[in-house]
C-alpha positions as CSV (number, residue, x, y, z in Angstrom):
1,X,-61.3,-35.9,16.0
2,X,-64.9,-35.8,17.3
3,X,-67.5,-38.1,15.8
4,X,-69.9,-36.8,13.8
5,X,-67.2,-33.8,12.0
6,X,-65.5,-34.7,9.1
7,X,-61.9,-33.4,8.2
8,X,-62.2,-30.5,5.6
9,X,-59.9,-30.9,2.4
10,X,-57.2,-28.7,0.8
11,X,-58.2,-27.1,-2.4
12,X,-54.8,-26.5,-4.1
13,X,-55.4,-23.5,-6.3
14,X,-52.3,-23.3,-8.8
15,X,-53.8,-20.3,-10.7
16,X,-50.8,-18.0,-9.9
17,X,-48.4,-20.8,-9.9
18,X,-45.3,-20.8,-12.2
19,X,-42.8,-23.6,-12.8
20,X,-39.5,-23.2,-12.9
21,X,-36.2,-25.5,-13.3
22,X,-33.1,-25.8,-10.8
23,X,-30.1,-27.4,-10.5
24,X,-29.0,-25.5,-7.8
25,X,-30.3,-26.0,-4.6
26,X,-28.5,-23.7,-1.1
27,X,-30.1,-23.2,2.2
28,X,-29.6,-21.0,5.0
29,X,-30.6,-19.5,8.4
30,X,-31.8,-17.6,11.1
31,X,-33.7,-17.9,14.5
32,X,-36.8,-16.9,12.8
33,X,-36.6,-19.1,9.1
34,X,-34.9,-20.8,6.6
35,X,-34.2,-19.6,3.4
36,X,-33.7,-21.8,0.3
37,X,-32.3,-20.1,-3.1
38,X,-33.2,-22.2,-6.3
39,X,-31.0,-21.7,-9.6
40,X,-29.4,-22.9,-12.8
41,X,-26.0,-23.4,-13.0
42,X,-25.0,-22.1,-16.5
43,X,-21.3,-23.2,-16.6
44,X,-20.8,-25.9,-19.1
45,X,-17.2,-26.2,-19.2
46,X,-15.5,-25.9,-16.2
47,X,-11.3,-25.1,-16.8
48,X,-8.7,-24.1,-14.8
49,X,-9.3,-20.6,-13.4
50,X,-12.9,-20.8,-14.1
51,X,-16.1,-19.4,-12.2
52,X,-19.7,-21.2,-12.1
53,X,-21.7,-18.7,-13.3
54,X,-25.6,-19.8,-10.9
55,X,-28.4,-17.7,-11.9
56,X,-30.6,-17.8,-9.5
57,X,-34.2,-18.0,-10.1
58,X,-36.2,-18.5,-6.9
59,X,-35.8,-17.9,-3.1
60,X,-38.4,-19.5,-0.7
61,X,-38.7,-18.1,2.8
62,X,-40.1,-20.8,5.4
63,X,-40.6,-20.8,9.1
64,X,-38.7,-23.6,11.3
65,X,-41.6,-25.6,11.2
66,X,-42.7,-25.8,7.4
67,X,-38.6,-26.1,7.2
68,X,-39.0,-29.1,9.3
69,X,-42.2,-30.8,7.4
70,X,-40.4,-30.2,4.0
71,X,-37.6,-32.1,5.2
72,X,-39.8,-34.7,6.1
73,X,-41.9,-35.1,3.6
74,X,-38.2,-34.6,0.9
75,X,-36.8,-37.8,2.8
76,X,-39.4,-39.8,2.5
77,X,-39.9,-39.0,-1.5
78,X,-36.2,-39.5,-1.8
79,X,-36.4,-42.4,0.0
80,X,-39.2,-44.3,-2.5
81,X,-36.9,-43.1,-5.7
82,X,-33.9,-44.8,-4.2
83,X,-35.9,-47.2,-3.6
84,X,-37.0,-47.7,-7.4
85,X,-34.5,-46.0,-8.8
86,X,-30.7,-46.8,-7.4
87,X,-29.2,-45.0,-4.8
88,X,-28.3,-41.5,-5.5
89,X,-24.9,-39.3,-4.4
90,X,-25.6,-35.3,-3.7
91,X,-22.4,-35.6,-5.4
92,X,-23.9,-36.2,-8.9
93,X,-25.3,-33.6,-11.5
């Protein structure tokens, strides 16, 4: 950076945003982006012969790049919980 300029800020405008719940996260790709598809899974009691039922809600479209950064910034979040929190298993609900 230069002296005498200043970094500008980001103005997070969450006018348009909606929330929504997952428990479902699956991810996959091309050359040109990642796609990650966000849902519920809706199947309480799992028997013999029985199908999980995943509606999903939400798919987000990112370049590599943004891809990458996500990842990053996801490991080190995950990281602090852990670090609070226990270890976690992807296994787990």
């Amino acid at each position: 950076m230069n002296e005498g300029t200043s970094a500008g800020t980001v103005d997070w405008n969450d006018d348009d945003m909606a929330t929504n719940f997952a428990n479902v996260v699956n991810i996959q790709g091309t050359l040109e982006q990642i796609e990650l598809f966000f849902g519920t899974n809706r199947t309480w009691n799992l028997g013999e012969g029985s199908n999980v039922r995943v509606d999903l809600t939400n798919r987000m479209i990112l370049t590599p790049h943004a891809a990458k950064r996500l990842n990053s910034i996801l490991t080190g979040v995950l990281r602090e919980y852990e670090t609070r929190h226990g270890p976690l298993s992807a296994d787990e609900p």
